[in-house]
N, C-alpha and C positions, 0 to 999 in steps of 0.2 A: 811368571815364576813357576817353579815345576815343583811338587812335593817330592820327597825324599822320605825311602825307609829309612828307619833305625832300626837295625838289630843286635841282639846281642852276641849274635854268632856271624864270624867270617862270611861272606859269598865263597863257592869252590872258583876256582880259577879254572881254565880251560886243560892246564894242564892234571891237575889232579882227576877232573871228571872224569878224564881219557884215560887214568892209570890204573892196572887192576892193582892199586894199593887202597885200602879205603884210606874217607879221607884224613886230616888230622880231626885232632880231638877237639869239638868247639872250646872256643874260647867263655870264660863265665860273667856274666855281668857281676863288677863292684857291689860287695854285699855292703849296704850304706850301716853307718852306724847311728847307735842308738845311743840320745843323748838323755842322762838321767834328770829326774827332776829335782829341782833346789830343793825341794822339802825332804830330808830321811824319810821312809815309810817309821810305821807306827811298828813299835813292836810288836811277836804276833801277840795271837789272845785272843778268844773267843767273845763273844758278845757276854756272854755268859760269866766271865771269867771278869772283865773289865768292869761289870757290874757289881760283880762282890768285892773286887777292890776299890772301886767306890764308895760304897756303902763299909768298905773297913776304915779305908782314909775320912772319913764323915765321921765314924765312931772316936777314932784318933786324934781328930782335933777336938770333938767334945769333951775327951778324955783330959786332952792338955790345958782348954780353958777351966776345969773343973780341978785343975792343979794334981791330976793323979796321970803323974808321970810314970808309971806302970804300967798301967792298961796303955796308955796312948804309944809306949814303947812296942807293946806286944802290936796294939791293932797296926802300926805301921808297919811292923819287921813282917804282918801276915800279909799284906796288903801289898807289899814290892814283893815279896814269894808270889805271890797271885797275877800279878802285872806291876815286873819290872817298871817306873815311870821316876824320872828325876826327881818331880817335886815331893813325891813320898818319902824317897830318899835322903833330900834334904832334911825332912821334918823329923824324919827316925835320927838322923845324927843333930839336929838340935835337941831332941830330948835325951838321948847317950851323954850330951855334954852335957845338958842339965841335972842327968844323973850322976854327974861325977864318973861315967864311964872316959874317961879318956882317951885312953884309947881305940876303942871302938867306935867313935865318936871320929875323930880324927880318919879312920877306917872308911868309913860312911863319907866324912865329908871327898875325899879324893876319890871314888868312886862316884860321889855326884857329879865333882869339877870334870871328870875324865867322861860323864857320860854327857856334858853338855857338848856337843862334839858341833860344831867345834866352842872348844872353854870362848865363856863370854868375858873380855878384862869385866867388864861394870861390874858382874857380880862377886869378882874380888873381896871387897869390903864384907860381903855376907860369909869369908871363911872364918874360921877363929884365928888368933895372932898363932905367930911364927910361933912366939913361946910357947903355945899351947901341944900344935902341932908343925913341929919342925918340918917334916915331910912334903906338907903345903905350900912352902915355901918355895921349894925348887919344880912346880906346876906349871906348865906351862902359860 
C-alpha cells in the first residue's frame, strides 16, 4: 500500500509549469464550522459585579420574608441592574404584584418568560392569570 499526500492546494500540471502565465490561484481548504454549545453563556459581568448582585438578591429575599415589600422591591430592581439574571427577575415582579403594582408586575413577568430562552411550558403555572396580565397570555 503506498501513502498519499493530502494537500490543500492543486499539483501544477505539466502544462501550467511550462507557461509564462503564473499559475492559478490555490484553491482554499473548507473553513470547518464551529458548533456552539447547548448551554447560552452567562451574561457578561464582572466577578465583582455578580457578587454585589448576590449579596443584593440575599438582602431581597430577607427583605420579603420579613414582609417589607419595599426594600425587597428596591434590593431586587438594584440587583438585575447589576446582573441582568432571570431568577431576580422573577422575584422583582412577584413582589410588584404584591405591591399592587400591576402593571409593572406584568412588565417584569414577560421579560422573565422572554428571558427563559427558550420559555420553559412547566413554568407556566408560576405566571399570574390571564386576567391579571392579559399580555401573558398570547407568550409563547
Amino acid at each position: 500500500m503506498t501513502d498519499v499526500a493530502v494537500s490543500a492546494e492543486p499539483a501544477a500540471s505539466a502544462a501550467e509549469a511550462d507557461s509564462d502565465h503564473p499559475p492559478a490561484e490555490p484553491r482554499r481548504a473548507a473553513v470547518e464550522h464551529v458548533v456552539p454549545t447547548e448551554v447560552p453563556p452567562e451574561p457578561p459581568g464582572s466577578p465583582a459585579d455578580l457578587a454585589t448582585a448576590r449579596a443584593l438578591f440575599a438582602e431581597g429575599v430577607k427583605a420579603f420574608q420579613a414582609g417589607d415589600l419595599a426594600t425587597a422591591e428596591a434590593k431586587f430592581s438594584k440587583a438585575y441592574g447589576v446582573a441582568p439574571r432571570a431568577p431576580v427577575l422573577f422575584n422583582l415582579a412577584k413582589v410588584l404584584m404584591m405591591e399592587g403594582k400591576t402593571r409593572e408586575a406584568c412588565a417584569a413577568y414577560e421579560r422573565w418568560w422572554v428571558s427563559l430562552n427558550p420559555p420553559d411550558p412547566s413554568k407556566r403555572s408560576e405566571l399570574p392569570s390571564a386576567a391579571q396580565c392579559p399580555n401573558l397570555a398570547a407568550l409563547p
